[in-house]
C-alpha positions as CSV (number, residue, x, y, z in Angstrom):
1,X,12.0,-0.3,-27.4
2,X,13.8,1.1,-24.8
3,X,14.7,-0.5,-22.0
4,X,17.6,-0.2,-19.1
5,X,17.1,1.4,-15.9
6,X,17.2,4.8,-17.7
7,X,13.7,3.6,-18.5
8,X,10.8,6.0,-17.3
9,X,8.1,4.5,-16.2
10,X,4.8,6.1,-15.7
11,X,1.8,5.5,-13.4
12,X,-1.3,5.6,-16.0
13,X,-3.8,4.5,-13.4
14,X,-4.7,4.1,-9.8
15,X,-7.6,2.0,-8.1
16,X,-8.1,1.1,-4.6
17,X,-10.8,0.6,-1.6
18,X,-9.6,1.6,2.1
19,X,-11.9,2.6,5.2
20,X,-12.0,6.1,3.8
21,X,-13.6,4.8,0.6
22,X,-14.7,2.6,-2.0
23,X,-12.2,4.3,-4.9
24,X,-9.0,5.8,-5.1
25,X,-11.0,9.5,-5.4
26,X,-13.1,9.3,-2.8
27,X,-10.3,7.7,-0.5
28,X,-7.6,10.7,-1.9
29,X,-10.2,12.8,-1.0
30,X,-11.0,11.8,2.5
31,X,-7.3,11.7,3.0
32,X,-7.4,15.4,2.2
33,X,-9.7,15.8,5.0
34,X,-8.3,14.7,7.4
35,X,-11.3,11.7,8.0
36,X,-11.4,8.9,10.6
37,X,-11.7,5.4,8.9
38,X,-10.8,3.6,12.3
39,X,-14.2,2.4,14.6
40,X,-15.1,0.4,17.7
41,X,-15.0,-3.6,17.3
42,X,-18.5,-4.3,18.9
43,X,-19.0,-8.1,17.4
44,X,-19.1,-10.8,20.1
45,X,-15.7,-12.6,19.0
46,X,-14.0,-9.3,19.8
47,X,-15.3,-9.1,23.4
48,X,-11.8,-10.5,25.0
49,X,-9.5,-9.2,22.9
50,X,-7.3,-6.2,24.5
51,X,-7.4,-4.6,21.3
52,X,-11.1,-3.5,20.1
53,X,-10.7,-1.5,17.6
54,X,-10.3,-1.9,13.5
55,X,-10.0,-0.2,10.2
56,X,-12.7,-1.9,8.2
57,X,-13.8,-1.3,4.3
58,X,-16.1,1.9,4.1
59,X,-17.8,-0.2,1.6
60,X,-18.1,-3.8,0.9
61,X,-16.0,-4.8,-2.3
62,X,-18.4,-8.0,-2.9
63,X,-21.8,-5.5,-3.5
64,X,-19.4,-3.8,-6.5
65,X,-19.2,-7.6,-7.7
66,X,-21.8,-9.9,-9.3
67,X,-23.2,-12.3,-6.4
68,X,-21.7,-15.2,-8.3
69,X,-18.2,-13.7,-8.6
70,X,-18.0,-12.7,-4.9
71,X,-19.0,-15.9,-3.7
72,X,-15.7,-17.9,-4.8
73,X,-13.7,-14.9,-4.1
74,X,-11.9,-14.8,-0.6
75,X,-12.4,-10.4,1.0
76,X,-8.8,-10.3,0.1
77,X,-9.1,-11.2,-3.5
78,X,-12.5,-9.1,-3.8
79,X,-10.8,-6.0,-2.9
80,X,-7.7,-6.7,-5.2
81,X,-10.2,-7.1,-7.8
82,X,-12.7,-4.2,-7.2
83,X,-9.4,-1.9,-7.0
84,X,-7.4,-3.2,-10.0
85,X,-10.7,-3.0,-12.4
86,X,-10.9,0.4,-11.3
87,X,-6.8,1.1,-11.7
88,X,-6.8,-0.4,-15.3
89,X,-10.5,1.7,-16.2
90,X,-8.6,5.0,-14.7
91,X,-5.6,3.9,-17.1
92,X,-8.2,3.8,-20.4
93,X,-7.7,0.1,-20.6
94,X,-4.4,-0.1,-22.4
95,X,-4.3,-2.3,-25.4
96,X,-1.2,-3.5,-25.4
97,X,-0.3,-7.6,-26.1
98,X,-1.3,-10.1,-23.1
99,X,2.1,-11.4,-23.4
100,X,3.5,-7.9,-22.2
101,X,0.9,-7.2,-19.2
102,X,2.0,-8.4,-16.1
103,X,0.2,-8.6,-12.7
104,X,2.2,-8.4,-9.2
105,X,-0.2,-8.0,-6.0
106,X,1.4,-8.6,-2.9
107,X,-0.1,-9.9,0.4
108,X,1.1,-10.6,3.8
109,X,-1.7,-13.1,4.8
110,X,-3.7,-13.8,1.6
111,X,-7.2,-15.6,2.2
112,X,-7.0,-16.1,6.1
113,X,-10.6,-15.1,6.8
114,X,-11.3,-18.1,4.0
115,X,-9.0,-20.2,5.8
116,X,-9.8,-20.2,9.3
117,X,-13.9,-19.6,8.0
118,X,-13.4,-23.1,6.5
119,X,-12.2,-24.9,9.2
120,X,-14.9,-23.6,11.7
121,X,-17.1,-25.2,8.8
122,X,-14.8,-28.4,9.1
123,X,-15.1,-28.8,12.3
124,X,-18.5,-28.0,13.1
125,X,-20.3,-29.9,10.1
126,X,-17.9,-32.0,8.6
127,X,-16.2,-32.0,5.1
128,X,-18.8,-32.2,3.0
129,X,-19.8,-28.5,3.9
130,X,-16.1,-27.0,3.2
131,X,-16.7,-24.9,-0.1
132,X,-15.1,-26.4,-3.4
133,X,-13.9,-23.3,-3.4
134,X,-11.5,-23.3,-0.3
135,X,-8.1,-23.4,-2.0
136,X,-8.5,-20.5,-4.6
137,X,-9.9,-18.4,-2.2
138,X,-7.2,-18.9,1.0
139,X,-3.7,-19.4,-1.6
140,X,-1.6,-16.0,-1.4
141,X,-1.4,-15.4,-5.0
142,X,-5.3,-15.6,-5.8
143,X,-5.3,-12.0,-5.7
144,X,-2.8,-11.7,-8.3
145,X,-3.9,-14.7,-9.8
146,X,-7.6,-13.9,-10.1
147,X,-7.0,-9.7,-11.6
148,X,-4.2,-11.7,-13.9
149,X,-7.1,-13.7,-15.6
150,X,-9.8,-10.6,-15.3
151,X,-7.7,-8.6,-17.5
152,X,-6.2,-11.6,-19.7
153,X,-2.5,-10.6,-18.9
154,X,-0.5,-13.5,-19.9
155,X,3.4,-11.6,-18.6
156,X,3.4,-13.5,-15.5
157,X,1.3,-12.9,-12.4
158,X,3.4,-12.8,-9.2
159,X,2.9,-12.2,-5.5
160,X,5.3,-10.6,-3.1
161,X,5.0,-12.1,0.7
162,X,6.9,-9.6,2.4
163,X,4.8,-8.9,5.1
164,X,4.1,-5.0,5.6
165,X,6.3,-4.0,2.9
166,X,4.4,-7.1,0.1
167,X,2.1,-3.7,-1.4
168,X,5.4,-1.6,-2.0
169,X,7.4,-4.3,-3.0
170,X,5.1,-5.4,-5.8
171,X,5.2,-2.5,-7.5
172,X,9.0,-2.5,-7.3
173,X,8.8,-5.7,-9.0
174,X,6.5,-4.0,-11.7
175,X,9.6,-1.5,-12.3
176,X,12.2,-4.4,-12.8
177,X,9.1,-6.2,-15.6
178,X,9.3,-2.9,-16.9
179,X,13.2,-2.0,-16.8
180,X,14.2,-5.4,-18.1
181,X,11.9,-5.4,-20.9
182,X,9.9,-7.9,-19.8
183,X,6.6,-5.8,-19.8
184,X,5.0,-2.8,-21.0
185,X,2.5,-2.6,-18.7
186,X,2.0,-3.6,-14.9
187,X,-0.9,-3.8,-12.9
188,X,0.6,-3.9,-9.2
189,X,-0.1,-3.5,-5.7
190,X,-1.1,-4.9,-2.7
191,X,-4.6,-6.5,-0.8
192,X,-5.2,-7.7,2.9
193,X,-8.7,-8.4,4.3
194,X,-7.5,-10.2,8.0
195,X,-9.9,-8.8,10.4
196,X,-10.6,-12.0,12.9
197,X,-9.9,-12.3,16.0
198,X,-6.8,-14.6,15.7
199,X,-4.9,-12.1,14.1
200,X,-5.5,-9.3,16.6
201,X,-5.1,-11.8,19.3
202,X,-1.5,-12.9,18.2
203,X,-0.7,-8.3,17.1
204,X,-2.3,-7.8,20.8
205,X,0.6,-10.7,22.2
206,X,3.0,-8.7,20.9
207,X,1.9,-5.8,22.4
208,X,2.2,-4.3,18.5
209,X,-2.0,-2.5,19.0
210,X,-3.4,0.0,20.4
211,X,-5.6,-0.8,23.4
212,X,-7.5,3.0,22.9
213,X,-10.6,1.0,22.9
214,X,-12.4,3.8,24.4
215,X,-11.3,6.9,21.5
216,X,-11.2,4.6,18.0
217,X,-11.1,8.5,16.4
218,X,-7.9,8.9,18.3
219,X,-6.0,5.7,18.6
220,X,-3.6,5.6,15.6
221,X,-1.0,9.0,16.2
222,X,2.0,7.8,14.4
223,X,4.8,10.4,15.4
224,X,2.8,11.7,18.7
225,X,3.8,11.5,22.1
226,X,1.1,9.4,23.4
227,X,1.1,6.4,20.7
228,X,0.5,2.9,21.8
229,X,0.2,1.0,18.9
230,X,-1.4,0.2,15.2
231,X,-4.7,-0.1,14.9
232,X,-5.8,-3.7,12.2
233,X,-7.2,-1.9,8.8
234,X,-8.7,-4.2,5.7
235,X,-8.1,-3.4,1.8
236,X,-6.2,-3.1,-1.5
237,X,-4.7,-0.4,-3.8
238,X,-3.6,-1.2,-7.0
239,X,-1.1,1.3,-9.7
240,X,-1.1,0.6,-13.4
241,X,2.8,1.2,-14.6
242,X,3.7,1.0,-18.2
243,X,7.2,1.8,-20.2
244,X,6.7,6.0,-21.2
245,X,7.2,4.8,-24.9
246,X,4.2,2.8,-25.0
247,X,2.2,4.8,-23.0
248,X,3.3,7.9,-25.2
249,X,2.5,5.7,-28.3
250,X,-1.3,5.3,-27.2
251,X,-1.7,8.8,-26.0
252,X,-2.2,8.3,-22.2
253,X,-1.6,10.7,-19.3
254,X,0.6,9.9,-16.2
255,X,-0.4,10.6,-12.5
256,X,3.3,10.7,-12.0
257,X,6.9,9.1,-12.4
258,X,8.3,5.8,-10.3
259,X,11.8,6.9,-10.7
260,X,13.2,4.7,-8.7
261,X,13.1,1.5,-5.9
262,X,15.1,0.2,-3.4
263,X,14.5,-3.2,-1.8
264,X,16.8,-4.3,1.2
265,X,16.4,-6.9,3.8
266,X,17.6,-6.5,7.2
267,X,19.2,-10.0,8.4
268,X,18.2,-9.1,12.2
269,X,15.8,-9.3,14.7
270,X,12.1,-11.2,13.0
271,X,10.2,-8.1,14.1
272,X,12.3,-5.3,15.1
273,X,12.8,-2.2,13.5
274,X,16.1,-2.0,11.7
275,X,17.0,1.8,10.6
276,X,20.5,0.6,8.7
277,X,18.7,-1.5,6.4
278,X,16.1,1.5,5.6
279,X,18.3,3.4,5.6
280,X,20.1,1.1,2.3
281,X,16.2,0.8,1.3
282,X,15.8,4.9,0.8
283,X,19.4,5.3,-0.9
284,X,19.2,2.4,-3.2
285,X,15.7,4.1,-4.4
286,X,17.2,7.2,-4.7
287,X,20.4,5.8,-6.5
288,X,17.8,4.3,-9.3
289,X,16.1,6.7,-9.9
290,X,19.2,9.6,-10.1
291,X,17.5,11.3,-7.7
292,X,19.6,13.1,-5.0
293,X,18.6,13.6,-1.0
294,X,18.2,17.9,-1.8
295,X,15.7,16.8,-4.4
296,X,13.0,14.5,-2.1
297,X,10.4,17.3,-0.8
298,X,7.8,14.7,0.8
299,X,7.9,11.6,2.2
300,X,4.5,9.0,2.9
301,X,6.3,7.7,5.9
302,X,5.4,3.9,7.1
303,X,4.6,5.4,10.4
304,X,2.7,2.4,11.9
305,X,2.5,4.3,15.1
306,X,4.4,1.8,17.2
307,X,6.8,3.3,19.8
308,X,9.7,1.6,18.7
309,X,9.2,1.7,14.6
310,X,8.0,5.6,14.1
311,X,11.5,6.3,15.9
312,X,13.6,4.1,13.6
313,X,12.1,5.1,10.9
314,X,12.1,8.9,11.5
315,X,16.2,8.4,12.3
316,X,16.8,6.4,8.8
317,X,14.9,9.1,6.7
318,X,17.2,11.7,8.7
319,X,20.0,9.9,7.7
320,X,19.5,9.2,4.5
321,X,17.4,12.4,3.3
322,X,17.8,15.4,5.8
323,X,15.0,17.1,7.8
324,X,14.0,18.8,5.0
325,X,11.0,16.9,3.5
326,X,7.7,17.4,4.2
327,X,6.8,14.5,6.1
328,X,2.8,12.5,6.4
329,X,1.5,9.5,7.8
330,X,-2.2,8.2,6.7
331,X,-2.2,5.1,8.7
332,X,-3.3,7.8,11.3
333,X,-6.6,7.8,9.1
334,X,-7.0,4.1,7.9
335,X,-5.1,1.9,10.6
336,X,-2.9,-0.3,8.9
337,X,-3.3,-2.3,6.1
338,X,-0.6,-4.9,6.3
339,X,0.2,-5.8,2.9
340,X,-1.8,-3.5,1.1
341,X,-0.3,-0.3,3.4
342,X,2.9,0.2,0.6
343,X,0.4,0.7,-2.3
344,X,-1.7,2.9,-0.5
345,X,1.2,4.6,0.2
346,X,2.5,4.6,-3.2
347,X,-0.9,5.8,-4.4
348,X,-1.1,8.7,-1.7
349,X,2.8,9.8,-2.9
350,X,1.8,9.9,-6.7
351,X,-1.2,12.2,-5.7
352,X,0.6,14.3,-3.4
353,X,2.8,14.9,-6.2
354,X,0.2,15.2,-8.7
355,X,-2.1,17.6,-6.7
356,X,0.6,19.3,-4.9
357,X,-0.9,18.4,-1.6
358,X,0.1,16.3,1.5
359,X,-2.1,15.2,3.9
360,X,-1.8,15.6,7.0
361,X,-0.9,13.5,10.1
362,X,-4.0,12.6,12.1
363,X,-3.9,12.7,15.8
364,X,-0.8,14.1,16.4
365,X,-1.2,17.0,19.4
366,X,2.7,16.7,20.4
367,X,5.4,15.7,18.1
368,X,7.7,12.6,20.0
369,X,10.8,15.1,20.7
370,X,13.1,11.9,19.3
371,X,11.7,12.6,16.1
372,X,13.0,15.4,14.0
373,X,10.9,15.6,11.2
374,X,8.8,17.9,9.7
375,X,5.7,16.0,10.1
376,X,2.2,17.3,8.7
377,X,-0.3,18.0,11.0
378,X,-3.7,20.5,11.2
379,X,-3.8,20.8,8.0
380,X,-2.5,19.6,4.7
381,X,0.6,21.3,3.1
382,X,0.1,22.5,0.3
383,X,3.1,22.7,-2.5
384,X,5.2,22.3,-5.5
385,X,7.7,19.2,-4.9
386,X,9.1,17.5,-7.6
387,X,10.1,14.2,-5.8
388,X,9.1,11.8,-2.8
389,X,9.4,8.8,-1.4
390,X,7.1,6.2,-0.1
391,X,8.3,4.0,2.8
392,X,7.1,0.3,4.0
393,X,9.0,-2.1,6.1
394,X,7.6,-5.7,7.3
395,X,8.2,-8.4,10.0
396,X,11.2,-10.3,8.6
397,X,13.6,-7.2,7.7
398,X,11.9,-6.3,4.6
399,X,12.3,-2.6,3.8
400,X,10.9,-1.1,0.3
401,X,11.4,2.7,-0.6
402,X,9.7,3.7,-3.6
403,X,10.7,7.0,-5.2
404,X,8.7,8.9,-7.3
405,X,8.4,11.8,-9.2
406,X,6.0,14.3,-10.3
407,X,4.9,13.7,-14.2
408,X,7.1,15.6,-16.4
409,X,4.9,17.4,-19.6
410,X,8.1,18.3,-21.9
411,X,7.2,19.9,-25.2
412,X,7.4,16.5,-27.1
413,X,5.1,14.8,-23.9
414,X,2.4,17.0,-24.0
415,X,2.4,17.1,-28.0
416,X,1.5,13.2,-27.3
417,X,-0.9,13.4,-24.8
């Protein structure tokens, strides 16, 4: 078995459910498109808020679950499961021992709508009407916990915090199971489901969301001129990595490479943007994966579309890539997914790879002239790129930079496949 961090890794499978859709197809596809998952918040509890706008589910991961099941399952955990049954079906189910499947979903919240659903309960009726169920469904790691025992992986089932960056971060962890031959096979990525009003209130205190309450179409334009803010999105993509020798071994095909990842952590400011650490983030990803700068051709930015964060972001892939990639930004389509947002982004890279497509950037009428980047926009790019990166930073100083690669069909791979 080979192991070492000359170990390639390939992503077998893909799963998720966004506001564009309830799959990773229709969601890639919708991407493609350019379509608007963002709407107006109309419910009662969102009457006061400043911020009246959302990226919820285009389709409700408990009706793709038995009643039963979604009952004890927090929207978090339901989505993480709806999205990695679909990444390990896409991945023909690899048979490999329990002892050497892992799970790693990240979250930046966990079960918050459980949470703060339970106390109203509490406080309104008493503790006899709080479900048995509370703590499963409102601890961080039952999303990881629950797809760990849906797929009977016994390699350890873990759950990056990390705020923003907890998605991309997870499936950096599945490449370290991986490299130091502690799994053959993965199942990472990230979940959030934490549309209520206390978490917009406390975003809309920070003055972190949009208040383009009257054009939800049009609010999210990371990278444009007139942005004001993120707009709150809901939902979970998962990636199924395993060791090429194993997948080889069982005759699977790869969406693509993750070549390489590169965790830093700022030490600053709780929720600035800090383009030094990225900038560490993108070169220690590139350094893994023996990738240079010249060789990158695309980048999924984070691209929140805050004022501050799109510039520091756009100035550490300058610095530590060049102008030359293609650059796009899809939380201009789904709002931003918190914890979730890296695998999504992850996802979207492999594909662009794959289908030699970007997406492009949403909303974006006049490039911010501090950026200088060759950001997407119109319409998708189409092209052959070999290599890309996939960006997420978090509240705290976290900064993930995933770097992947497209899937490489030698003579000896393709006899295999």
């Amino acid at each position: 078995m080979n192991t070492g961090a000359d170990t390639e890794v390939w992503v077998t499978g893909l799963g998720a459910t966004t506001p564009l859709g309830g799959d990773a197809p229709s969601t890639w596809s919708a991407m493609c498109a350019g379509e608007n998952g963002i709407g107006a918040l109309d419910d009662e509890w969102a009457a006061e808020l400043p911020s009246r706008l959302a990226a919820r589910l285009r389709v409700d991961p408990a009706t793709a679950l038995p009643r039963t099941e979604a009952r004890r399952l927090d929207r978090c955990e339901q989505a993480a499961l709806v999205s990695a049954r679909e990444a390990w079906a896409d991945a023909g189910r690899p048979a490999a021992d329990p002892e050497r499947i892992a799970v790693v979903i990240g979250t930046g919240v966990g079960g918050v709508l459980s949470l703060l659903g339970q106390d109203d309960i509490l406080e309104t009726s008493g503790p006899r009407k709080v479900s048995p169920h509370t703590v499963p469904m409102l601890m961080a790691n039952g999303p990881a916990a629950w797809v760990s025992i849906d797929l009977g992986a016994l390699g350890g089932a873990l759950t990056p915090v990390s705020a923003c960056a907890s998605g991309a971060e997870a499936i950096a962890t599945g490449l370290d199971l991986i490299r130091l031959g502690r799994a053959d096979v993965v199942v990472a990525g990230g979940a959030e489901a934490c549309l209520h009003a206390l978490p917009l209130a406390g975003f809309g205190r920070m003055m972190a969301l949009s208040t383009a309450n009257d054009d939800p179409a049009g609010a999210s334009r990371p990278f444009d001129a007139r942005r004001d803010g993120f707009v709150l999105g809901e939902g979970a993509a998962v990636l199924v990595l395993e060791r090429a020798e194993f997948a080889r071994s069982r005759g699977a095909r790869a969406h693509g490479v993750l070549a390489g990842a590169g965790v830093t952590s700022s030490g600053g400011h709780i929720t600035a943007s800090d383009p030094a650490g990225q900038v560490r983030a993108i070169r220690t990803a590139l350094r893994s994966g023996g990738l240079a700068p010249e060789d990158v051709g695309l980048v999924h930015a984070h691209a929140t579309s805050t004022p501050q964060g799109d510039v520091a972001e756009a100035d550490a892939v300058a610095e530590a890539v060049g102008g030359h990639p293609v650059v796009t930004a899809t939380k201009s389509m789904t709002g931003h997914l918190l914890g979730a947002s890296g695998a999504l982004g992850a996802m979207a890279t492999v594909l662009a790879l794959r289908d030699g497509t970007v997406p492009a950037t949403r909303n974006l009428d006049t490039l911010d002239p501090a950026i200088d980047l060759d950001v997407v926009s119109g319409r998708p790019r189409q092209g052959a790129w070999t290599a890309g990166l996939a960006n997420s930073f978090g509240f705290g100083g976290h900064n993930v930079s995933l770097a992947f690669t497209a899937a490489r069909f030698d003579a000896r791979t393709a006899a295999d496949l």
